[in-house]
N, C-alpha and C positions, 0 to 999 in steps of 0.2 A: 567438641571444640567450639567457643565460641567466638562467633567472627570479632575481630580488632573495634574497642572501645574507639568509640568519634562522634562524641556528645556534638549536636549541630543544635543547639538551641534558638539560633536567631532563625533559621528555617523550619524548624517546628514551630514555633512561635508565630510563624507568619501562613502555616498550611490552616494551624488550629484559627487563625482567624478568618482566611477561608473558608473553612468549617461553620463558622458563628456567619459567615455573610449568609452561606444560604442555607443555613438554617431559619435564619430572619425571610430572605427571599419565599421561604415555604411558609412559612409563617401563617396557619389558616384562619388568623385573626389582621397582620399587621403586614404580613407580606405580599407579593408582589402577584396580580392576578395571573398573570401571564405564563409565571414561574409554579405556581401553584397546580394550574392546570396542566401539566406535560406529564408524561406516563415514559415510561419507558422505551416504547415505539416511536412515540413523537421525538426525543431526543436523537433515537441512535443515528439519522440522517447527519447531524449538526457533527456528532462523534464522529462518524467517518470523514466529513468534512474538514472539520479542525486538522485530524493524521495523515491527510492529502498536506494540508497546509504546513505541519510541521517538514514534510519530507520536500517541499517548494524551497523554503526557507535554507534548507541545507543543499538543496542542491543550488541556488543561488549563493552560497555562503556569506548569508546575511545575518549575523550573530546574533543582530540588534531586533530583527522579526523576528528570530530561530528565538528567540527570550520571551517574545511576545505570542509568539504561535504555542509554544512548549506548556505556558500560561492557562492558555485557551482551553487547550487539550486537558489539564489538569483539571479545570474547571468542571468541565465533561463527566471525569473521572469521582471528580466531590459531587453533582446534581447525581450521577446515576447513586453513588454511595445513600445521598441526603433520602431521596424516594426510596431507596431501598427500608434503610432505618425508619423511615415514615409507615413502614407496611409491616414493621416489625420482623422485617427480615435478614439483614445483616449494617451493620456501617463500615463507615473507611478504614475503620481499626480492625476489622474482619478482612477485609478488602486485603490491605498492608500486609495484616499476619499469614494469610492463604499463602503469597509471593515470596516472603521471605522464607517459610516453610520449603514451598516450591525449590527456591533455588540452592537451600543450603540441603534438602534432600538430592537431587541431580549434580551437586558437587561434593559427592564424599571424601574425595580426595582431599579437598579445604578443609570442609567443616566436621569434618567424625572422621579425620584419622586411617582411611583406607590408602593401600597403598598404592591403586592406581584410580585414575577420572573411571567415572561409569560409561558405557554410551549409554547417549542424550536420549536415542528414539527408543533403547530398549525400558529405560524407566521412566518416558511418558506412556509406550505399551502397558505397563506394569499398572501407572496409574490408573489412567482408564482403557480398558481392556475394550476392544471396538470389534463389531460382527462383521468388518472384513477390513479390508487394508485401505480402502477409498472412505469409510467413513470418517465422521467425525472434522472432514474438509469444507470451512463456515460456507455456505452457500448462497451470504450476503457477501462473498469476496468479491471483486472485481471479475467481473467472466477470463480475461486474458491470465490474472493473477491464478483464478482459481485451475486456470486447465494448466498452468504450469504445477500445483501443485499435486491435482489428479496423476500426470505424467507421472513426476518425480515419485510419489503413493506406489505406483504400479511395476516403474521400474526395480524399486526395491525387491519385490516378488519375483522379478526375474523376467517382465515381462516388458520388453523393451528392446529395442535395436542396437548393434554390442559398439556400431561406428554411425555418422553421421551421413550415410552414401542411404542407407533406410529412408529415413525422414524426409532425405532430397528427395527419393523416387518417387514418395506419397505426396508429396507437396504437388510433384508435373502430376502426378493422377487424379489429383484433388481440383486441379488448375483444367483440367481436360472434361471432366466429369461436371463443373462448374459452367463452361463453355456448351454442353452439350444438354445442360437441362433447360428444360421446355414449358415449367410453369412456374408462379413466383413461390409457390410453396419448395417446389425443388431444387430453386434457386437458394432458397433462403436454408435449406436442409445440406448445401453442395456448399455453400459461402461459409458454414460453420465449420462444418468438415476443412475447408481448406487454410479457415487461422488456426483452429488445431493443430491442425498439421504442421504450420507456421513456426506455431512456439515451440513443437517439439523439434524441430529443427535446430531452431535456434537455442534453447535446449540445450543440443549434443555439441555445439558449439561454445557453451560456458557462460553463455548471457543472459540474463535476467529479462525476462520478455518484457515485463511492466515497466522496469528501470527503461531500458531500447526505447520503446513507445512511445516513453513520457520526453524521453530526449527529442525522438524524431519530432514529436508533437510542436514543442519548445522551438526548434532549428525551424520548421515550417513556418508558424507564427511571426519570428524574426526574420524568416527571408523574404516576406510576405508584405510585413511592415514594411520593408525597404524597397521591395517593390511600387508601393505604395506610394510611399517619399519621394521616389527617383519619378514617377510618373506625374503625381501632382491629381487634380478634378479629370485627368483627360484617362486616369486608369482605367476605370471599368468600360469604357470603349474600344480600350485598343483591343487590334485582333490578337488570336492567340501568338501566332509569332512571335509578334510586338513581348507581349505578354512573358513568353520564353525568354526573347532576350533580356528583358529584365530581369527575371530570375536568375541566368546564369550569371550574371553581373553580377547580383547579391551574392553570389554561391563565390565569386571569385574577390569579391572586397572582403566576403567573412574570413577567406583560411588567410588570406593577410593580415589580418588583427582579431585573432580570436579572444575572445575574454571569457570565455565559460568554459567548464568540465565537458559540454556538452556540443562544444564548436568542432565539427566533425567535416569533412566534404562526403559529402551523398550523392 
């Protein structure tokens, strides 16, 4: 079955000219020194960057950066393509067709005609066949990111706590164990142990560790700032009282007038 005819020509039109900028940009006669020199390594920093940015963008629901970030990101996506084809090793139209493949294989139910959807994980399984259940977990993921999805890996297998009363009691053992080490190496081997523990908690409660984080991050930030505001040059003197009661103030003008996804009381 082939998915629904929907010629987009003014956006092909305008990718293939993307295409032509940095192809010029690499250009090892006319293009851009700077652009010439980056390798693979040297970009993936910028990549990850830009898809922090695009998920900023959305969670501020700013349509107008979310179009300019989305940009960015694509950008990313045509230099890694551009070096690739430069090595003789695939381009964007390799790139494209791998995805489309991808997704109309994983929905046979659309696109060939089967009578029910597949599951997702057992024909990524299928694809690439992994030497245990934890591999194949990018190891450039965000540390917080990736131990959510080490968990989620393991619970599949059967190895996991059945209620969220587990992960509480490892958290105080974690918190206690943390308290009770005596050097900075065992401190730093107990403080790991105890965000672990953290996310899978939080985890068994339905929450997205990274999303949580990024919000508390966000809420800290703005309560901080107002802090700030409400004190004036005299902040970083006052004592900490001083200090608290500013904060609760902020904490108490924000659930009055929230304006974000993310205006929560803490």
């Amino acid at each position: 079955m082939e998915p629904p005819a929907d010629p987009l020509p003014a956006p092909l039109a305008q990718v293939a000219r993307l295409i032509a900028v940095m192809r010029t940009l690499r250009d090892p006669v006319r293009g851009c020194e700077w652009d010439r020199a980056q390798t693979f390594a040297t970009i993936v920093p910028y990549t990850i960057e830009e898809a922090y940015e695009v998920a900023d963008a959305v969670a501020r629901g700013d349509m107008a950066e979310l179009k300019e970030e989305l940009g960015d990101l694509l950008l990313q996506v045509v230099f890694h393509a551009q070096m690739a084809a430069d090595a003789g090793l695939f381009d964007l139209g390799d790139v494209a067709e791998a995805i489309a493949d991808k997704m109309e294989r994983r929905h046979p139910h659309i696109f060939a005609g089967a009578a029910e959807a597949a599951d997702w994980e057992s024909v990524k399984a299928a694809e690439k066949p992994r030497a245990g259940a934890l591999s194949g977990v990018a190891a450039a993921l965000p540390a917080l990111m990736r131990a959510d999805k080490l968990q989620r890996r393991a619970a599949r297998t059967g190895f996991d706590w059945p209620d969220a009363e587990g992960p509480c009691a490892k958290v105080a053992e974690e918190l206690a164990e943390l308290a009770a080490a005596a050097s900075d190496d065992e401190r730093t081997d107990e403080g790991g142990d105890l965000l672990f523990a953290v996310v899978n908690l939080i985890r068994h409660h339905g929450v997205d560790p990274e999303s949580a984080l990024r919000a508390a991050n966000a809420k800290f930030e703005r309560r901080f700032a107002a802090m700030e505001a409400a004190a004036g040059p005299a902040f970083a003197g006052l004592d900490l009282a001083a200090k608290e009661a500013l904060w609760n103030a902020a904490k108490v003008a924000e659930r009055r007038t929230p304006t974000g996804s993310d205006r929560a009381a803490g």
